[in-house]
C-alpha positions as CSV (number, residue, x, y, z in Angstrom):
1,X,9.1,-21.1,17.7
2,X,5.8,-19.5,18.6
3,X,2.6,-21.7,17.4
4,X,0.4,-18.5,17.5
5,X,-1.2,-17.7,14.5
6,X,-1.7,-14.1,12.8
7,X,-4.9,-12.1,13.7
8,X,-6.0,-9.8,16.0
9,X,-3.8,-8.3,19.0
10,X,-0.8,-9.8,17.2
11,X,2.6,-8.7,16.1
12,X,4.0,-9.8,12.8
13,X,7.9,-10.5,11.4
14,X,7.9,-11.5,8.2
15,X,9.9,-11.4,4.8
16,X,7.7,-10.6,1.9
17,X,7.8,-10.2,-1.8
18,X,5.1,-8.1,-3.3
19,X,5.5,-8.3,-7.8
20,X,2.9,-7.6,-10.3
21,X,1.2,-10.7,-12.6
22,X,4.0,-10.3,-14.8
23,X,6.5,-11.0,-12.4
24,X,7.5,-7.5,-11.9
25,X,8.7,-6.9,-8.1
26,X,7.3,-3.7,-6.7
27,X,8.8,-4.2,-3.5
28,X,10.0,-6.8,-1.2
29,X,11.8,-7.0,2.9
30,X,14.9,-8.4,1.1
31,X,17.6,-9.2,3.8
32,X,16.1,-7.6,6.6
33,X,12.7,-8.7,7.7
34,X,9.4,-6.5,8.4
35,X,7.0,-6.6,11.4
36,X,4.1,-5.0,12.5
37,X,1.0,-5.1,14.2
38,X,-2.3,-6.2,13.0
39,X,-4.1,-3.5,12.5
40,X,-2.0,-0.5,12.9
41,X,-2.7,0.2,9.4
42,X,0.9,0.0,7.4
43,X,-0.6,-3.0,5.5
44,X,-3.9,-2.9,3.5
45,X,-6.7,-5.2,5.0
46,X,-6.5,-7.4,2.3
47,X,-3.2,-8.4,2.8
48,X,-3.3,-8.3,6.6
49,X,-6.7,-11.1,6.0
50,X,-4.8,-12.9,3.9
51,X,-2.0,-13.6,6.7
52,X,-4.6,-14.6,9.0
53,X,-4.1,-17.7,10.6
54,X,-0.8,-18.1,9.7
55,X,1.8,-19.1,12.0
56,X,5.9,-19.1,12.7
57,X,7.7,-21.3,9.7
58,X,4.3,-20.9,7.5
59,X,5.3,-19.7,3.9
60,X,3.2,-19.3,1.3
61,X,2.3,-17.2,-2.2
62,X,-0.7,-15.6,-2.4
63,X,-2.4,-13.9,-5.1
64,X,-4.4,-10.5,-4.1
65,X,-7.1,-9.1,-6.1
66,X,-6.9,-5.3,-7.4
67,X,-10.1,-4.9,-5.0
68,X,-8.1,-6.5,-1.7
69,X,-4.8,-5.1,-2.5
70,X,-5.0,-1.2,-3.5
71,X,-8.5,-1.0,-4.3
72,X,-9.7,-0.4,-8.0
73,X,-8.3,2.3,-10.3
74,X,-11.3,5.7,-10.1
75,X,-11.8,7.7,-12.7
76,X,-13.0,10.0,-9.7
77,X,-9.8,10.4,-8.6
78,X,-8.2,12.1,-11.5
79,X,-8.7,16.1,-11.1
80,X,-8.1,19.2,-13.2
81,X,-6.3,21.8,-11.5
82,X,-5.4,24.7,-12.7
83,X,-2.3,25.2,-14.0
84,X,-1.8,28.8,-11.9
85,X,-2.1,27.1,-8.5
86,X,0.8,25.3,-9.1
87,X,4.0,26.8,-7.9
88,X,5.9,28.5,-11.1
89,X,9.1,27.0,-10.3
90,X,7.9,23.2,-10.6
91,X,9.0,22.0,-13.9
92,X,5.6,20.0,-14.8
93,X,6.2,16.8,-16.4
94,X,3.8,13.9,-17.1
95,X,4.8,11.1,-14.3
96,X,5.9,13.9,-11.9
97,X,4.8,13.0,-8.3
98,X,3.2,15.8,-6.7
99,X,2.7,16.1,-2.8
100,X,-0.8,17.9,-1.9
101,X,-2.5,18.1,1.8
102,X,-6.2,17.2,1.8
103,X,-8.6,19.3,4.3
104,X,-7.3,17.3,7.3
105,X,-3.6,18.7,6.3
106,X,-2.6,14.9,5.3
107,X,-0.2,14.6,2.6
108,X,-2.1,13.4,-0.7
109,X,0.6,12.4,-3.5
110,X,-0.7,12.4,-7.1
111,X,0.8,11.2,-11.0
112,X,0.5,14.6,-13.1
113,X,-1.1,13.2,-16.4
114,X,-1.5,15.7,-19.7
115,X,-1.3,19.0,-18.9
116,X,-1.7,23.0,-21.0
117,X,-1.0,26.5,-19.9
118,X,-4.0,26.1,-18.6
119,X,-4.8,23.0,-16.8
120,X,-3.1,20.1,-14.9
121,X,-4.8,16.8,-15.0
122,X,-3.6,15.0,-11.9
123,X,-4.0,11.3,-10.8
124,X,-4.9,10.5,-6.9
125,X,-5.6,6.2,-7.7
126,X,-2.8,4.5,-5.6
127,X,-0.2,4.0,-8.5
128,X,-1.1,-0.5,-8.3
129,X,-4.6,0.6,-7.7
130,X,-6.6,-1.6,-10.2
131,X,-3.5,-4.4,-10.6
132,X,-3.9,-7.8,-9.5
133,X,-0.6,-8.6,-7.3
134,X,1.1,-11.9,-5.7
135,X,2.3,-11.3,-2.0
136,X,4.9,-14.1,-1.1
137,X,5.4,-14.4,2.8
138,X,7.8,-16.3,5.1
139,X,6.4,-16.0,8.6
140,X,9.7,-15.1,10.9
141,X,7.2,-14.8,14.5
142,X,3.8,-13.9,15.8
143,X,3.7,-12.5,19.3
144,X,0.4,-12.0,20.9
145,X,0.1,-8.5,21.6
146,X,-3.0,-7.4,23.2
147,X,-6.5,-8.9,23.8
148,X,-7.8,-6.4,21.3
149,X,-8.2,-5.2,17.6
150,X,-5.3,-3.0,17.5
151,X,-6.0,0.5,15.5
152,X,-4.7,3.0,14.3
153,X,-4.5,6.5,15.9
């Protein structure tokens, strides 16, 4: 079993448990573990930093603030749109997911909130943004994978 521990240049297998304070899971490996590569962005930084050092066999439970995990809830990121650029044959419903593209053509889901005839208010926050969450790991491997921060494209 590799002694290497988890930071930059490696890559990670892991089983994880990701739940809410209450207990609540929000999503988890189950019976087939996860890997990835520091860095390559599929994991926020603050649960990539909280990995670090970490090696094969470790396990551990780790709470994650709101601010490390999906950032805080912004009222900035709640728009009004108006109701006519939506297309006609969406039946509007407060919870709907909604799937925009940004100016760089990347997708951009949002929470439809209260809505009229007129207006649509729509929520961008990350749906934990603003929740405190626990992130329980078993460490499967860490291979060291390049002399270098890896990043994304």
């Amino acid at each position: 079993m590799s002694k290497t521990p988890i930071g930059p240049g490696t890559r990670v297998t892991l089983h994880f448990r990701l739940s809410l304070a209450t207990g609540e899971e929000i999503d988890s490996t189950g019976d087939s573990p996860a890997d990835f590569d520091v860095g390559d962005g599929r994991l926020p930084p603050g649960f990539e930093q909280a990995l670090f050092g970490l090696c094969a066999g470790d396990e551990r439970v780790m709470p994650i603030p709101a601010a490390q995990a999906f950032g805080p809830w912004n009222e900035e990121n709640v728009q009004q749109i108006k109701r006519n650029l939506f297309d006609p044959s969406i039946e509007l419903e407060a919870g709907l997911v909604v799937s925009f593209a940004d100016v760089q053509q990347t997708e951009l889901p949002g929470v439809v909130g209260s809505f009229d005839d007129e207006v649509v208010e729509v929520d961008f926050n990350h749906p934990l943004a603003g929740r405190d969450v626990t992130f329980e790991v078993e460490i499967l491997d860490v291979a060291q994978v390049s002399n270098e921060i890896a990043r994304s494209g």
